[in-house]
N, CA, C and O of each residue as an XYZ file, in Angstrom:
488
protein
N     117.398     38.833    260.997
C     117.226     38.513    259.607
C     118.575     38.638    258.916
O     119.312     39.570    259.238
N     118.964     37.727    257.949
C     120.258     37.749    257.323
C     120.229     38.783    256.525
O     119.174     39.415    256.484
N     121.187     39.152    255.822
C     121.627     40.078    254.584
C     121.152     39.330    253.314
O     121.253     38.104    253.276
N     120.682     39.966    252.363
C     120.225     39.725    251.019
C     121.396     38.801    250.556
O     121.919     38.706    251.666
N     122.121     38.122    249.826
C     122.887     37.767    249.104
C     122.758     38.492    247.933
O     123.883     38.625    247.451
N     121.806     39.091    247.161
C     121.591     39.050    245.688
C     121.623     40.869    245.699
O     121.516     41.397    244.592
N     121.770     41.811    246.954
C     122.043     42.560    246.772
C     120.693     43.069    247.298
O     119.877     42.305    247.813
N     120.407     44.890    247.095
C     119.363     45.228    247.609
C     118.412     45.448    246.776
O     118.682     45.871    245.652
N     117.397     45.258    247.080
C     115.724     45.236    245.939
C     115.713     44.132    245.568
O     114.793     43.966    244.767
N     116.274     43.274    245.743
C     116.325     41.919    245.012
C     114.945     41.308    246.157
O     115.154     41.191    247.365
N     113.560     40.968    245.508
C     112.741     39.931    245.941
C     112.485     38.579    245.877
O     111.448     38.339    245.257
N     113.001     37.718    246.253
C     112.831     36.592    246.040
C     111.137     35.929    245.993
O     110.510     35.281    245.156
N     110.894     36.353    247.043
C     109.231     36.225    246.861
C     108.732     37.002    245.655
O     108.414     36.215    244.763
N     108.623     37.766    245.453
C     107.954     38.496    244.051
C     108.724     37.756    242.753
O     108.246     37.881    241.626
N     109.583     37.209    242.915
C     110.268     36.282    242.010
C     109.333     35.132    241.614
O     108.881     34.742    240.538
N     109.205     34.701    243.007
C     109.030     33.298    242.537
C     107.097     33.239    242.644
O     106.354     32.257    242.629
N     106.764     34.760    242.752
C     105.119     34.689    242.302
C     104.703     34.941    241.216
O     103.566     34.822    240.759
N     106.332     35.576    240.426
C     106.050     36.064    238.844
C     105.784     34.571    238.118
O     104.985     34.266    237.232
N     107.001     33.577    239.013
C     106.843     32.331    237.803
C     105.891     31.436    238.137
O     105.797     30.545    237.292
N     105.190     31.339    238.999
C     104.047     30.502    239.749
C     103.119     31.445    238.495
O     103.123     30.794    237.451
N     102.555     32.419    238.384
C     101.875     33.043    237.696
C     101.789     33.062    236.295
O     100.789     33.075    235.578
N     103.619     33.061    235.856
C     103.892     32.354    233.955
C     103.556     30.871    233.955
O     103.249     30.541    232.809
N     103.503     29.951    234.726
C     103.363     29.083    235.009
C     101.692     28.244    234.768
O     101.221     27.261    234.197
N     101.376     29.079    235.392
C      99.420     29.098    235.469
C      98.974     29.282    233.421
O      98.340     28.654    232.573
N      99.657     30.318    233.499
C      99.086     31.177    232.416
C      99.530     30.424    230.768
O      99.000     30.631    229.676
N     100.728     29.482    231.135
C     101.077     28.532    230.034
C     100.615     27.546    230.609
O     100.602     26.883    229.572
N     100.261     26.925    231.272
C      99.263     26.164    231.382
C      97.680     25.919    230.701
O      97.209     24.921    230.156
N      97.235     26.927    230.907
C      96.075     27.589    230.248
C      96.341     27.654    229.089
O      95.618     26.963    228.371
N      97.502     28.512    228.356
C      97.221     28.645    227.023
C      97.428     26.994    226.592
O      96.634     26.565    225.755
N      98.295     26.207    227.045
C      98.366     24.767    226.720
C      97.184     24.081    226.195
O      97.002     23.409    225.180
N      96.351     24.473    227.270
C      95.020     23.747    227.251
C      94.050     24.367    226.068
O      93.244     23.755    225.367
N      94.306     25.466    226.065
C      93.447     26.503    224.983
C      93.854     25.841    224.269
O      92.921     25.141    223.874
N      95.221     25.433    223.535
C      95.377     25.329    222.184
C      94.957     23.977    222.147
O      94.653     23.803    220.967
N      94.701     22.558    222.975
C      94.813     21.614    222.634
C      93.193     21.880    222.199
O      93.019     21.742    220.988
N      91.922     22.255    223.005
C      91.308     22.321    222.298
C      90.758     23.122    221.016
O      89.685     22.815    220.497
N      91.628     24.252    220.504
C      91.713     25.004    219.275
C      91.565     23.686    218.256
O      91.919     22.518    218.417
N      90.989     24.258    217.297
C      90.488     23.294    215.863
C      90.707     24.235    214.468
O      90.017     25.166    214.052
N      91.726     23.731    214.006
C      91.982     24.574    212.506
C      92.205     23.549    211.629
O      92.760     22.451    211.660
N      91.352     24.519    210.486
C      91.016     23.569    209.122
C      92.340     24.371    208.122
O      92.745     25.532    208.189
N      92.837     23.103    207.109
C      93.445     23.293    206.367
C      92.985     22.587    204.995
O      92.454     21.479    205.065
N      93.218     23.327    203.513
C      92.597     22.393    202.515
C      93.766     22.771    201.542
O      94.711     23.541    201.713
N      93.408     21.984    200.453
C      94.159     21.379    199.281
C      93.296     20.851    198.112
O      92.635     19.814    198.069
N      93.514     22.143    196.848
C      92.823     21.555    195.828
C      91.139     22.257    196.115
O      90.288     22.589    195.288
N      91.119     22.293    197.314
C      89.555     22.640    197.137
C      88.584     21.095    196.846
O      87.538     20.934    196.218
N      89.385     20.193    197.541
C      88.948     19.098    196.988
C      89.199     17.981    198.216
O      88.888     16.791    198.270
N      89.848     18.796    199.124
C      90.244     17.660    200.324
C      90.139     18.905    201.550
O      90.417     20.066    201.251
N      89.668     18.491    203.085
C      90.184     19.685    203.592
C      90.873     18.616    204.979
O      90.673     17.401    204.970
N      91.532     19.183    205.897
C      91.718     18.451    207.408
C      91.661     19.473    208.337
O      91.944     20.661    208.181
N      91.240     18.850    209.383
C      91.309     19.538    211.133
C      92.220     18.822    211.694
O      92.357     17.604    211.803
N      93.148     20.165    212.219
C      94.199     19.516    212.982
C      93.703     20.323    214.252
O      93.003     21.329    214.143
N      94.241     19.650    215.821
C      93.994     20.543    216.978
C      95.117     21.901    216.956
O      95.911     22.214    216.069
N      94.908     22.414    217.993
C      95.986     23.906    218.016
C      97.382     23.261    218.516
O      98.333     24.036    218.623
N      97.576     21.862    218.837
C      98.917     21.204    218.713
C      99.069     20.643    218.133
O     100.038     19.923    218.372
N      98.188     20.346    216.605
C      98.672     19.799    215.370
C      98.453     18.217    215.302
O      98.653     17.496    214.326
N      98.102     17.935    216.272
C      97.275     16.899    216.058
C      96.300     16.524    214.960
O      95.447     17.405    214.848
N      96.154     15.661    214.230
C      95.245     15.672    213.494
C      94.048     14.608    213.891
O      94.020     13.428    214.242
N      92.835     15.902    213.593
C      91.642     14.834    214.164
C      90.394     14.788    213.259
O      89.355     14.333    213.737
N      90.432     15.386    211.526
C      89.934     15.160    211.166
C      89.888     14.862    209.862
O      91.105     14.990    209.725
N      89.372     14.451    208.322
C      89.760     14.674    206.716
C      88.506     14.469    206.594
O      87.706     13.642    207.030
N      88.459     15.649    205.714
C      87.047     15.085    204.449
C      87.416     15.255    203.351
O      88.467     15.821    203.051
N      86.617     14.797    202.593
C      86.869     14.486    201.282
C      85.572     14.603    199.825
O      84.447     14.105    199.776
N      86.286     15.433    198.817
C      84.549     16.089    198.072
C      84.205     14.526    197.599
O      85.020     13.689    197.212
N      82.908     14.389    197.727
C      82.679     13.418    197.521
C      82.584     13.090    195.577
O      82.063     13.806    194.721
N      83.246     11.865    195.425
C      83.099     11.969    193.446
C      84.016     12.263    193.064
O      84.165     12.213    191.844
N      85.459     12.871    194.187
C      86.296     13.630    193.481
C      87.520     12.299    192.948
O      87.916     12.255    191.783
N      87.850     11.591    193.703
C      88.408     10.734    193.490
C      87.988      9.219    192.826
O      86.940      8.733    193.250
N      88.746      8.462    191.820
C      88.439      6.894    191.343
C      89.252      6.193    191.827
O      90.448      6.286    191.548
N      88.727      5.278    192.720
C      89.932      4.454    193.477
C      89.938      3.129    192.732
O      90.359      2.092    193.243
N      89.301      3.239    191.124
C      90.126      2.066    190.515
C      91.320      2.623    189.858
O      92.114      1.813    189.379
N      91.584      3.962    189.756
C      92.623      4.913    189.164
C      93.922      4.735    189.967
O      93.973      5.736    190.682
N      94.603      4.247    190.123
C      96.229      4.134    190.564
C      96.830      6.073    190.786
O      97.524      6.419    191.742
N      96.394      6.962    189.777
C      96.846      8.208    189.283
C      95.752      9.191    190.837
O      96.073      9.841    191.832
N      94.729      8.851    190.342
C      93.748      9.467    190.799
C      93.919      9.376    193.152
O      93.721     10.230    194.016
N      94.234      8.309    193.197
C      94.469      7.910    194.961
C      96.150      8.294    195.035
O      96.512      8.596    196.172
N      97.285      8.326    193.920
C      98.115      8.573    194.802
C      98.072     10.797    194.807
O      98.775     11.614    195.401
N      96.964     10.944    193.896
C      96.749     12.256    193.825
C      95.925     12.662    195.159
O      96.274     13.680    195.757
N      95.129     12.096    195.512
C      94.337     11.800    197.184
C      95.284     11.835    198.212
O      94.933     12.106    199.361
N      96.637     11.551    197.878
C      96.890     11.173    198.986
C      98.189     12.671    199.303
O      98.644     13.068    200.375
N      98.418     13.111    198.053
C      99.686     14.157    197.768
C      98.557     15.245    198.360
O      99.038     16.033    199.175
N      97.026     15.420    198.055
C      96.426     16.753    198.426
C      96.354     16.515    199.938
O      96.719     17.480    200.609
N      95.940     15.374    200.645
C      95.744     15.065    202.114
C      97.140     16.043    202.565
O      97.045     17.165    203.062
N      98.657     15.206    202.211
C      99.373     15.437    202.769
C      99.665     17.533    202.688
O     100.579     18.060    203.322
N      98.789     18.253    201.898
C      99.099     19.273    201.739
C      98.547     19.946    202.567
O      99.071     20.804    203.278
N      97.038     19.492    202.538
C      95.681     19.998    203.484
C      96.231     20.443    204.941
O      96.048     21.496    205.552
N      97.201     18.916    205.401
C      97.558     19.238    206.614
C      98.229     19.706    206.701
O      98.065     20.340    207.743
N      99.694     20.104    206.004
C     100.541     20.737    205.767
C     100.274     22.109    206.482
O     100.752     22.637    207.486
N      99.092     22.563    205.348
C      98.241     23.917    205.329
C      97.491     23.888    207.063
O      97.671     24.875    207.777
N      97.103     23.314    207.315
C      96.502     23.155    208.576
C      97.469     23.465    209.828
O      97.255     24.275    210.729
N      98.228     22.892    209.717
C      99.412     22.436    210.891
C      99.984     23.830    210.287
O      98.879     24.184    209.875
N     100.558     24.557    210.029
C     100.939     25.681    209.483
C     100.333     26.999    210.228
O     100.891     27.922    210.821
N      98.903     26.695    209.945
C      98.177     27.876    210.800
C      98.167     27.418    212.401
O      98.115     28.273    213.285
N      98.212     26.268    212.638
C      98.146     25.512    213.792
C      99.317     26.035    214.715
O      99.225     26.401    215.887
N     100.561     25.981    213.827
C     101.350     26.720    214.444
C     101.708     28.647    214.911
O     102.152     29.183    215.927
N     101.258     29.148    213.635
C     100.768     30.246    213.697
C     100.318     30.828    214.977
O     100.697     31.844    215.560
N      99.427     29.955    215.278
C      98.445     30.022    216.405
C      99.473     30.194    217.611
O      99.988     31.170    218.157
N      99.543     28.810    217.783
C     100.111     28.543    218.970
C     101.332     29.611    219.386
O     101.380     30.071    220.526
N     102.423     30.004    218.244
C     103.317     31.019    218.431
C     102.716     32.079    219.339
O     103.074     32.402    220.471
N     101.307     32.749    218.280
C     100.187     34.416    219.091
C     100.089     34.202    220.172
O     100.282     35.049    221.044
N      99.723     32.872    220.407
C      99.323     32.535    222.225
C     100.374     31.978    222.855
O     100.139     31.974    224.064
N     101.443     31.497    222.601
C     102.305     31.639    223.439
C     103.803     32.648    223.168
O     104.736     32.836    223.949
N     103.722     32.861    222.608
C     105.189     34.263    222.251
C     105.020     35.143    223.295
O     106.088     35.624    223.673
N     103.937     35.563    223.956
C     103.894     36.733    224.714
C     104.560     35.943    225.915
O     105.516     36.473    226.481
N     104.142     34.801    226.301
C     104.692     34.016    227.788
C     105.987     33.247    227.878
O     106.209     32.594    228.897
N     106.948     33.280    226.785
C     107.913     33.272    226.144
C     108.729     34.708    226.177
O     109.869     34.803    226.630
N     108.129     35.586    225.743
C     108.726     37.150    226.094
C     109.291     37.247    227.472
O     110.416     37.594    227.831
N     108.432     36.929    228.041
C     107.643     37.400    229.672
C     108.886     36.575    230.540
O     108.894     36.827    231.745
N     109.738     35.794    230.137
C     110.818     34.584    230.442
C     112.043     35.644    230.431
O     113.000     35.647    231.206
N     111.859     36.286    229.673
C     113.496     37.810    229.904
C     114.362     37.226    229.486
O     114.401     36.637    228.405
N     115.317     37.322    230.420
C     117.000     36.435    229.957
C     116.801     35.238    230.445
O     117.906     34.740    230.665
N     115.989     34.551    230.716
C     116.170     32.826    230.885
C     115.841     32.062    230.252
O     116.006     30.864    230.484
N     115.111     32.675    228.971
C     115.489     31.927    227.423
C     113.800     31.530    227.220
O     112.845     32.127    227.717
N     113.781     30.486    226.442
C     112.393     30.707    225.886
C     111.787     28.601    226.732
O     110.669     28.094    226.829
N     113.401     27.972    227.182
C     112.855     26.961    227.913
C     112.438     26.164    227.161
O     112.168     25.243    227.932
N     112.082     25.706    225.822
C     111.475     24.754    225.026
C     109.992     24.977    224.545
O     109.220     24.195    223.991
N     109.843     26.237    224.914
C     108.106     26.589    224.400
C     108.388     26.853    223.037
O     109.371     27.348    222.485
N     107.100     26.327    222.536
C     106.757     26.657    220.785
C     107.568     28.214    220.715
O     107.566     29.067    221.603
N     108.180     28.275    219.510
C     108.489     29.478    219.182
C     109.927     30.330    219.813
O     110.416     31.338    219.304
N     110.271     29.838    220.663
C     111.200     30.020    221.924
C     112.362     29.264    221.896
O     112.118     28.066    221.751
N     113.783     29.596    222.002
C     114.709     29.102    222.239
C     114.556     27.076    223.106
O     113.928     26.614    224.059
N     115.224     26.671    222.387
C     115.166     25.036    222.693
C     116.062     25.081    224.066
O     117.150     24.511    223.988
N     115.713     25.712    225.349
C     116.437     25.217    226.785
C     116.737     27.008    227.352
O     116.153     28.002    226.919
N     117.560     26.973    228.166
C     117.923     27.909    228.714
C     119.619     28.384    229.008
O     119.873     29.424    229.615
C-alpha cells in the first residue's frame, strides 16, 4: 500500500462519504422547497403563492375591490400584485436560507458553491 500523500488521518473515503451524504441531503431539501407554498399579500386586498423557489403559482384577488373601467384603480392592482409577491418571495426566501444554511455550513472552507444564501462559487 502507498503512503498517504495528504499526511496521516487524512481519509479519503470518509471524505468523499461526507459529500455523497451533503449531496443527498441538498437534494432533498431542493425538492422540499420546490414543493413548499408561501402566501404573500398586499393591501389586504390582493394575496399570491409563490413555491419555496419563488416561483409564482398563484393570485387572488378580493373580489369588488378593483374597477377596471378606472385607469387609477388597475394600475393600483397591479402596484399591490407586484408587492404581494414581493412579500411572498421574501418569506420564500427566508425559507429556503433555514433549510439550506445548515448544508451550506456543513461545506467548511470550500465555500458555500452557489447555494441560496452561500458564497457565489468556491
Amino acid at each position: 500500500m502507498s503512503e498517504n500523500p495528504f499526511g496521516e488521518g487524512f481519509d479519503m473515503n470518509s471524505l468523499l462519504q461526507q459529500a455523497q451524504q451533503m449531496q443527498a441531503s441538498l437534494v432533498a431539501a431542493q425538492e422540499e422547497l420546490a414543493q413548499a407554498r408561501v402566501e404573500g399579500t398586499a393591501g389586504g386586498l390582493v394575496s399570491v403563492t409563490v413555491s419555496g423557489t419563488g416561483d409564482l403559482v398563484g393570485v387572488d384577488i378580493k373580489a369588488g375591490s378593483f374597477d377596471p373601467a378606472d385607469a387609477d384603480s388597475l394600475a393600483d392592482l397591479g402596484d399591490l400584485v407586484v408587492a404581494a409577491y414581493r412579500d411572498a418571495k421574501a418569506k420564500a426566501d427566508a425559507e429556503a436560507a433555514e433549510k439550506m444554511g445548515p448544508l451550506a455550513g456543513g461545506l467548511g472552507g470550500m465555500g458555500g458553491g452557489g447555494l441560496p444564501g452561500g458564497p457565489a462559487g468556491f
